[in-house]
C-alpha positions in Angstrom: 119.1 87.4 101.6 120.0 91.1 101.4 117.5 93.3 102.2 117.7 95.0 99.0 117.3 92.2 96.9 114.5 91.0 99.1 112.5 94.3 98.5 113.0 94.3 94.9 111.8 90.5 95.0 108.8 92.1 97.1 108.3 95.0 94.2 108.1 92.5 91.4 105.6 90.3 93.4 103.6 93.5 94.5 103.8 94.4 90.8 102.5 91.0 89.3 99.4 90.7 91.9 98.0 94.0 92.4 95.1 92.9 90.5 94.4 90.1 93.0 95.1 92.6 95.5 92.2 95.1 94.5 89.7 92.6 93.4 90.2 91.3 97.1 89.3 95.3 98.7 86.8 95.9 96.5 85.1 92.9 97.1 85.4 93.0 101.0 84.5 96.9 101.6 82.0 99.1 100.7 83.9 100.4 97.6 84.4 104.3 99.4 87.8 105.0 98.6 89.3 105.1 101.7 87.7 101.5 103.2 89.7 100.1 99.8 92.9 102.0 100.8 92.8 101.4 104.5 92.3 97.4 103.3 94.5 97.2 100.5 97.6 98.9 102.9 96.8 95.9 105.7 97.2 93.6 102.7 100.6 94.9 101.4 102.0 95.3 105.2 100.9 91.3 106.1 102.5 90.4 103.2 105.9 92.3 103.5 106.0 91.2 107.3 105.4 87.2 105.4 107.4 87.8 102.4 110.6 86.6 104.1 109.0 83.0 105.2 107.2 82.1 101.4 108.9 79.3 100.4 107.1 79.4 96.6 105.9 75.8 97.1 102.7 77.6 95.4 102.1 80.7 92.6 103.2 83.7 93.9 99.4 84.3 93.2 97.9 82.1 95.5 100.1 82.8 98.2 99.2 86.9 98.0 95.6 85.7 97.3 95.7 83.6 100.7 97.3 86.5 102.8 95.1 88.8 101.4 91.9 87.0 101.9 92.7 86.3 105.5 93.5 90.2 105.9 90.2 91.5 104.7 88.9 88.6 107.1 89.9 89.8 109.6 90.0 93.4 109.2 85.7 92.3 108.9 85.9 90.4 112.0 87.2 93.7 113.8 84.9 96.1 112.6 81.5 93.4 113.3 81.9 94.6 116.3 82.2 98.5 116.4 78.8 99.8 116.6 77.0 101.4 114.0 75.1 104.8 114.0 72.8 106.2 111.9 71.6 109.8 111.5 68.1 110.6 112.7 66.1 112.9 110.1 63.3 115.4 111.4 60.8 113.4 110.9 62.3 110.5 113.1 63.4 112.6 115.9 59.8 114.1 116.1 57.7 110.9 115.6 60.8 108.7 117.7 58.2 108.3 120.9 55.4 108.0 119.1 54.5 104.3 118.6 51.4 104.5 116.3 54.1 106.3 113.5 55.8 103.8 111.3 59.3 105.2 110.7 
């Protein structure tokens, strides 16, 4: 297939399930504009590197549905394990030591 013909194929696709697409990142991040962008730019990528080997034996839909789950999947998987900080207030980096205050 000619690569032009394939991208406009991709377009229209892109076009008809973006919905899918953004229910999918909003679901699966925190909602902060960037987590749905960074997510929702894996999606469309993974799905342009599979658009060429979707043989439509399902909706157009479910297949972007199906990529897009698995993306968010494992775009979660990779960030369970990067560790998470949180900012000490005052009052915790005073009272830290002390084990008779209840933070």
């Amino acid at each position: 297939m000619p690569k032009d013909k394939l991208q406009d194929e991709f377009m229209e696709l892109l076009n008809q399930c973006q919905g899918t697409i953004i229910k999918i990142c909003l679901l699966h991040t925190d909602r902060q504009p960037d987590s749905v962008n960074d997510l929702y730019q894996e999606i469309v990528c993974n799905l342009w590197e599979s658009f060429p080997r979707f043989r439509h034996q399902s909706k157009p839909n479910t297949w972007v549905y199906r990529i897009a789950l698995n993306t968010a999947y494992m775009q979660h998987r990779s960030r369970k394990h990067i560790p998470k900080f949180i900012s000490l207030n005052d009052y915790m980096c005073e009272n830290i030591a002390n084990p008779e205050v209840a933070i």
